[in-house]
N, C-alpha and C positions, 0 to 999 in steps of 0.2 A: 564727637562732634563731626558733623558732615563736611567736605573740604565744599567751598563755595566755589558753584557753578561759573564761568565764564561766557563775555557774549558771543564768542568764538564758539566753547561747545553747547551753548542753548542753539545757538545757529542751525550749527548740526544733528544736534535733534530734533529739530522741528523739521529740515530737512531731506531727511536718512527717508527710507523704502522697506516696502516689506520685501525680507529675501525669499517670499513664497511667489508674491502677485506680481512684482514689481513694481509696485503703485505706491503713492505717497502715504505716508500717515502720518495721523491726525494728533498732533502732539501738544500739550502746554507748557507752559514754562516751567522751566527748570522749578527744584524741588525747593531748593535754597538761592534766598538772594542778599545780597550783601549792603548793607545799612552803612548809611553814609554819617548815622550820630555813633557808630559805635557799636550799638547794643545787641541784644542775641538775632541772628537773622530771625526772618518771620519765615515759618516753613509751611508752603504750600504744596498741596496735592498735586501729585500729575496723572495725567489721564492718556492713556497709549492706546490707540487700537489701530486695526488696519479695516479700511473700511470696504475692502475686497471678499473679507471670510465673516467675519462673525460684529454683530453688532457694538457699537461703541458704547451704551450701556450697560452690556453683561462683564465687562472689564474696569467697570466704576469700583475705585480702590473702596469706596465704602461696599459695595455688595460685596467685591470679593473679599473683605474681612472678616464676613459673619460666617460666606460659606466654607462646608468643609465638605467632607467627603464621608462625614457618617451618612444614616441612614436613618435620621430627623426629617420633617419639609419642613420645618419651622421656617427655611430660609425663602421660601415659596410667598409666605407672607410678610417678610421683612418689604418697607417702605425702602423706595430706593433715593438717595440722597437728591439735592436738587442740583444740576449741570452748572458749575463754575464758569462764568463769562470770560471766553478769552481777552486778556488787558494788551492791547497794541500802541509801541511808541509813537508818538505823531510827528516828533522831532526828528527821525532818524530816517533816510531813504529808504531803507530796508524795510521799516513797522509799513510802508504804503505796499511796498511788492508781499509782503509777508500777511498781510490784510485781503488785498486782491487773491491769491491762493487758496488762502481758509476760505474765502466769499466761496470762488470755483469751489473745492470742495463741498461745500455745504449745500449750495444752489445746484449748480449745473453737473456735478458726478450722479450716474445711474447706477442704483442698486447691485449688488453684484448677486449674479444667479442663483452662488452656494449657498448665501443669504437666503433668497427667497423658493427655496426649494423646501417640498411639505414633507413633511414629518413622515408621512408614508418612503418617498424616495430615500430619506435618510434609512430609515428601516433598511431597507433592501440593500442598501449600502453594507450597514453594518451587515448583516447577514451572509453577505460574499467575503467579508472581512474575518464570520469568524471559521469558515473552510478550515482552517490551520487548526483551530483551538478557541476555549471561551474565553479562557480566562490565563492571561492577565490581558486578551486584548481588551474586554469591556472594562476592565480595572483603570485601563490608562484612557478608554475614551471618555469617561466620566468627569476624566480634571479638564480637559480641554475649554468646557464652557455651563452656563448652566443651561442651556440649551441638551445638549449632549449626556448631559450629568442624566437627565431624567429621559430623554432618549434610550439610554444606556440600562435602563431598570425595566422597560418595555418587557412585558409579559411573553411576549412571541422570541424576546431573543432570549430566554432563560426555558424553554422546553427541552432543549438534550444540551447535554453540559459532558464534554469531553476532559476530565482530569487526571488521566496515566500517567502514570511516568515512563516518561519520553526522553529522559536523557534530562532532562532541566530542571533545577527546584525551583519554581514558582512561588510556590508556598509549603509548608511545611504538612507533608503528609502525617496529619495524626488526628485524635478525633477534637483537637477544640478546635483546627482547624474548619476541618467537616461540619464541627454545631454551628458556629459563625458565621459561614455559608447560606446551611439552611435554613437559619432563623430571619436574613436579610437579605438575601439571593433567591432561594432555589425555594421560592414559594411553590410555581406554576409550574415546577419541574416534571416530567415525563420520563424522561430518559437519561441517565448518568454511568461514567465509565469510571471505576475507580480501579483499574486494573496497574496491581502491584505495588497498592500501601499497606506495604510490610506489619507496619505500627498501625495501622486500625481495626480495633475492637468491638463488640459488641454494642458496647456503648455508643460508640460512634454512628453504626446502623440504624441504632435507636433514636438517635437523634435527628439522624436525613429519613425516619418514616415517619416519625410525628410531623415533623414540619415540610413534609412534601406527601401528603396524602394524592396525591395525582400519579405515581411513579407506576411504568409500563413495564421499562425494561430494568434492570440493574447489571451492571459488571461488575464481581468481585474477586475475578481472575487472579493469582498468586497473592492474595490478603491472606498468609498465610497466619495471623493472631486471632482471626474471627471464630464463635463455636457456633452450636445450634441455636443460640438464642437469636441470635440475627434472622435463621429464617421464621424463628414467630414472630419476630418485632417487623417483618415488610409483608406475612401473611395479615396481621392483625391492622397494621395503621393501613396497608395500601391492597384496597381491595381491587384495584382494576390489573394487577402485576397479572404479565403475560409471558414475559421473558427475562432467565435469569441465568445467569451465567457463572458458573463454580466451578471450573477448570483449576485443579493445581492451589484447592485450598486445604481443609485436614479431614482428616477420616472421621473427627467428631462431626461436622456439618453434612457431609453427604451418606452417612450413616440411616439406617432403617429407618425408623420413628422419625425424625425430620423432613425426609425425605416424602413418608406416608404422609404428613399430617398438610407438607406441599401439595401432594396431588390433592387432596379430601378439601383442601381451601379453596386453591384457584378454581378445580374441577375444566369447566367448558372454557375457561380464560386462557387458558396454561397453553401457548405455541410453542414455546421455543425452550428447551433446557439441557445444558452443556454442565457435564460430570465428569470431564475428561482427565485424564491423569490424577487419577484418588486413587484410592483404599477404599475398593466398592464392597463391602460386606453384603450379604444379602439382597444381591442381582436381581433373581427371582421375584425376592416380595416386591422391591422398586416396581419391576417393571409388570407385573400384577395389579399394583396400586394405580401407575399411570394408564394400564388399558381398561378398568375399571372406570374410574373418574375423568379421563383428559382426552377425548374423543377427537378433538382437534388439534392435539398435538403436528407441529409441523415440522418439527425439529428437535432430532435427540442423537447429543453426543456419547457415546461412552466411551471414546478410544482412549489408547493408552490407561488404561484403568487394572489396576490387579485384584483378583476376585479371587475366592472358594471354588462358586459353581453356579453356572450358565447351562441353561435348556436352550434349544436353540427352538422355540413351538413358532416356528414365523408365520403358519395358517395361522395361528390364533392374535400375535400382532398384526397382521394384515385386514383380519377381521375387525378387531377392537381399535387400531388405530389407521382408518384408512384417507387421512387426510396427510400421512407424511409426506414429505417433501426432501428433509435428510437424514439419511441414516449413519452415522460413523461407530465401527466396531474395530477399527485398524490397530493395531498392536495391540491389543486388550492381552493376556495373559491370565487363566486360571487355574485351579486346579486337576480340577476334571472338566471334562467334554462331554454331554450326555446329545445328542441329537436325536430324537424321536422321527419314526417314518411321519410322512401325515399323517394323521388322522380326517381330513376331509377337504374339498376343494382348495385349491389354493385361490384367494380373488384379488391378488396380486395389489401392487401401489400405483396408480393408477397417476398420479401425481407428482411422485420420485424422480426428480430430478439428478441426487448426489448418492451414491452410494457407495463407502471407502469399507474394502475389507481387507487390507494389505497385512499380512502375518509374520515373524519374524519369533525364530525359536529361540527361546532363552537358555536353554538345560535347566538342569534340576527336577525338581518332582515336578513344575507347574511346566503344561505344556498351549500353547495358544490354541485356539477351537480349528477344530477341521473345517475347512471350506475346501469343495470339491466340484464337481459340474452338477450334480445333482442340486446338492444345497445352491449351488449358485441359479441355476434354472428357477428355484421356490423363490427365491428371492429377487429374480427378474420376472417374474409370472406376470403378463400383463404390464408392463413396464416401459409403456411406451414413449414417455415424457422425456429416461433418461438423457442426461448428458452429460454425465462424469465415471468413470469406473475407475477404481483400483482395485487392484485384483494383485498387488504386486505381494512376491513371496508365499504366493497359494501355487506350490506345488501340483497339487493335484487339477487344478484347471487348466483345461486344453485351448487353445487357440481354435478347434474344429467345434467345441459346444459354441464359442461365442460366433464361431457363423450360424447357426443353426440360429440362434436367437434375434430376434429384431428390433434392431434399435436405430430408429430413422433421427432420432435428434443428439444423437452421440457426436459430443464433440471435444472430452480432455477420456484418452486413454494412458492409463501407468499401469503397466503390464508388468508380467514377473514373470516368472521360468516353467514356460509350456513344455509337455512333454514331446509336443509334437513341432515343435518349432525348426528343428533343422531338417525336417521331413516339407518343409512350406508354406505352413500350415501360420507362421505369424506374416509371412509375405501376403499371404492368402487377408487374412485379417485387415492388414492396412493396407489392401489392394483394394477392398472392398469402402471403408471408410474414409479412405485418406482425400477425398473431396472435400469430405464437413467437417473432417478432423481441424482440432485451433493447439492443440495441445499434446504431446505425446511422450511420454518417460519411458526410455529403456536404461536406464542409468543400470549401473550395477549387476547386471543380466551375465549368464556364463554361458551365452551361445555363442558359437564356432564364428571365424571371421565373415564365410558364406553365405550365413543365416543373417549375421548384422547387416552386410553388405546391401543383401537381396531385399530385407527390412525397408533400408532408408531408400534407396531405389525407389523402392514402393513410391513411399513418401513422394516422394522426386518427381515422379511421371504424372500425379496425381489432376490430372485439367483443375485451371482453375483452384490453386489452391491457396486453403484459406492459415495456413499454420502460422500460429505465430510464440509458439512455446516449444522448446526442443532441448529437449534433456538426454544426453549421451554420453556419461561421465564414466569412464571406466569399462569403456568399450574396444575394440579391437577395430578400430577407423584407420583410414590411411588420410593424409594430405589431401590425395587428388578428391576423394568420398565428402570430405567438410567442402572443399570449392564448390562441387558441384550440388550438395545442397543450399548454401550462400547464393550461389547465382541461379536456382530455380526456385528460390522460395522469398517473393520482394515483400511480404508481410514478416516476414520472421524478425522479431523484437528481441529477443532473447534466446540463447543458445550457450547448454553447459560440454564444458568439453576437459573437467578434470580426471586428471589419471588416466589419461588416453596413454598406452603403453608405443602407439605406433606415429606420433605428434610431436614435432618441435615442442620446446618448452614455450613461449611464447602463444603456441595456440592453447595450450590445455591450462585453462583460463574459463571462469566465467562473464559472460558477457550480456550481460543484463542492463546495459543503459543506452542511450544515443553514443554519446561520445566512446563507450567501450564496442558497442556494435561499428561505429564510424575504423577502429582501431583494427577491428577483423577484415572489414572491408578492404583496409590497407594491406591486411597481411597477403590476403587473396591477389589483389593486385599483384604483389609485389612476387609472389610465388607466379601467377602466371607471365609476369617480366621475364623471370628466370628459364620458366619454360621455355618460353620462344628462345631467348639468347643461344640457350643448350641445345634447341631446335637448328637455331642457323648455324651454330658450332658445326654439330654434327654432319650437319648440310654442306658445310665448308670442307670439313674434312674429308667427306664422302667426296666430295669432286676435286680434290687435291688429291685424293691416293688413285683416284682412277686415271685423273690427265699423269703421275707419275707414272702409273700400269702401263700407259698408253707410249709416252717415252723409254720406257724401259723396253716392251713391243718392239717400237723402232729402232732403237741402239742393236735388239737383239738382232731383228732382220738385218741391218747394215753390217754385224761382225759373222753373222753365216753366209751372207753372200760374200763377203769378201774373202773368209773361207775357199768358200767355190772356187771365187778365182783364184786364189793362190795355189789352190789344188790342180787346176786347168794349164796352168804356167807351168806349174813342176812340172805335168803330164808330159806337156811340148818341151821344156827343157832336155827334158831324158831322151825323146824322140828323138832329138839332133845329138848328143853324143852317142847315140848309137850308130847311127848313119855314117 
């Protein structure tokens, strides 16, 4: 039984503010009231809204009984109860001020904006809200009102649905999750990231392509329980898929026959496809079947991938797929290396913006593919778009081929060990670039301290420069060399500087944020504090040993002349005992 209300706290509810608007709201009498024969109170409804945000009958205790937060609209057609007549005392002062208020209220309060703003604006609202994530924001905008509830199911905010794991369990990553979803969410779906549910299976797949026959893109990045039937179950329900993403799933799914029957489905649809760190068996046929069928490919990862055996025929991908855009081959590792001369023109990517071929020997039988200036030339052939190269840990590429080459939109270079690099030859390079350069790695590089020096220098004098990525980790820097990039580069966002063998502890540190950049800032100061002090020290002490010199001078002169004279005195002393 409810403890009975007082006219002290009915006061104060009817009183009280919203702690959102500050505005009064609009309250009834208390729930329970206290019977003067005795018998069980009579319990009546109260009705709370704030008449700043959301309307006073979508918080009618009878609508909100019925609704819930399945995914019925029966409650759409529920009749909504009829509005209980506030009862006001006549006998008491208070029931006439407390009467006058509700009147104001009622009569003379103007709508409030949030109220009457359209459904469109609410959209866009939500949409800046879900930047972060879908879900569980739309989860929790739905209880808010029934307004919002059906707001929140909107077909425009359910096209790309970001669900990774991010550090947070939201929901349980497994597949009744995922069919739950898509059976009452992820109708009008496009786009979906499920990057790194461990626990989802095939079945699971099968479940988000039957019920989102719309899907464009897929991420199924480290689902490491999925096999090949997943990719017939999103060739089969979802014919517009264009982009898919299988980085770091198993060698059953990115294996030959899956792989083929991908290309032979999507064919002209197929831009974008990431195979990155597998167990690529049968390279070759793969990438056969994609220049056969997938003409518009605009995007093909294979790095970090371990294979048998790689042809390197880049005339013939250049041919067959000439709308690429990126290519990644960076740490791939195979068997054998076979690289064919051409065989006929090369007509280059005309398009190619990204191209990583960074290499890194493993030992063992399997050695990573040869990239040299030759190969690199066939693969820059007409490449004017570029703006990204890694070229890092390719030995046999010179810094003297990449001047010969033309690349006006070049702006993230990650370089690796030229052979002509302490001959001038990488100064030369980012003497040349370092205006449009934004990015630039020499991290880990084993050139001479003269060559690093001469390097960032470069960088350094560059007019006008735009850098704002700088990666030096493990390089032979001195103190003054980090200052003097800090103070001539005011774009620079980010800068690494571990394992600097010639750096305070304090600076070899990455510094990649506001507040951590704000932190180097400091150091800078603080080191050229120091300079000046040791400046004026030395300043001091220079003209303290000299005005000393200078007295010491003097004392000398006064004890040689007086010399003299004592020698002058003898002289004439002896003169007179002779005499």
């Amino acid at each position: 039984m409810r403890r009975p209300v007082t006219r002290s706290r009915s006061k104060a509810l009817e009183e009280s503010r919203c702690n959102l608007c500050c505005r009064e709201i609009v309250a009834m009498k208390p729930l329970t009231e206290s019977n003067a024969n005795g018998k069980k109170p009579k319990s009546r409804l109260r009705n709370v809204a704030c008449t700043s945000l959301i309307p006073r009958d979508i918080f009618d205790a009878g609508i909100m009984k019925k609704w819930n937060s399945d995914d019925s609209d029966s409650d759409s057609e529920s009749r909504q109860p009829p509005r209980k007549k506030m009862k006001v005392s006549k006998s008491s002062k208070g029931g006439k001020k407390q009467k006058d208020k509700e009147g104001k209220n009622k009569q003379g309060s103007e709508p409030s904006v949030f109220v009457d703003l359209p459904d469109e604006i609410w959209l866009k609202i939500f949409k800046f809200l879900l930047a972060s994530g879908q879900y569980p924001t739309m989860h929790r905008l739905q209880l808010v009102c029934r307004r919002w509830y059906f707001l929140s199911r909107h077909c425009s905010l359910w096209r790309s649905v970001d669900l990774s794991c991010a550090g947070t369990r939201w929901i349980p990553y497994r597949d009744s999750s995922l069919e739950w979803l898509s059976k009452h969410r992820l109708h009008p779906l496009q786009k979906i990231n499920l990057h790194g549910w461990h626990c989802l299976t095939s079945e699971g797949v099968e479940h988000l392509a039957k019920h989102c026959p719309k899907l464009r893109t897929v991420e199924l990045a480290f689902c490491s329980n999925i096999t090949r039937d997943a990719i017939f179950h999103l060739t089969t329900h979802c014919k517009d898929l264009s982009r898919l993403k299988l980085a770091n799933t198993t060698s059953d799914v990115v294996c030959v026959y899956p792989m083929v029957h991908l290309a032979e489905s999507t064919g002209l649809k197929l831009r974008s496809l990431d195979l990155s760190g597998n167990l690529l068996r049968g390279f070759n046929t793969v990438m056969n079947a994609l220049c056969e069928n997938c003409p518009n490919l605009q995007e093909l990862d294979v790095g970090r991938c371990r294979g048998d055996l790689i042809h390197m025929d880049v005339e013939t991908w250049q041919h067959s797929l000439p709308n690429l855009r990126l290519f990644s081959l960076s740490y791939s590792i195979f068997q054998t290396v076979q690289v064919p001369p051409p065989t006929r023109a090369s007509p280059g990517w005309p398009k190619l913006h990204t191209l990583l071929l960074a290499m890194s020997s493993s030992g063992g039988t399997k050695v990573p593919p040869r990239i040299d200036d030759a190969l690199l030339t066939r693969f820059l052939s007409n490449s004017s778009s570029l703006q990204r190269l890694d070229v890092r840990g390719c030995q046999e590429v010179s810094a003297t081929n990449l001047l010969a080459l033309t690349l006006p939109s070049i702006k993230s270079l990650e370089l690796g060990v030229f052979s002509d690099a302490e001959d001038g030859g990488l100064e030369k390079l980012l003497d040349k670039y370092g205006p449009q350069l934004q990015e630039v790695n020499l991290s880990w590089t084993t050139y001479s301290q003269p060559a690093i020096r001469a390097a960032v220098r470069a960088l350094v004098r560059a007019p006008s420069s735009r850098m704002r990525l700088l990666f030096l980790a493990r390089t032979p820097l001195t103190t003054a060399d980090v200052v003097e990039v800090v103070q001539s580069l005011p774009l620079l966002g980010r800068i690494e500087l571990k394992d600097c063998p010639h750096l305070p502890p304090d600076w070899c540190k990455l510094f990649n944020s506001d507040c951590k950049m704000k932190r180097l800032h400091k150091l800078v100061r603080s080191y050229l504090r120091k300079e000046r002090e040791r400046e004026t020290a030395e300043e001091a002490r220079e003209g303290v040993e000299e005005e000393g010199g200078g007295r010491e001078g003097e004392q000398n002169g006064v004890e040689e002349e007086g010399e003299r004279n004592g020698v002058e005195e003898d002289g004439d002393g002896g003169g007179g005992d002779d005499s």
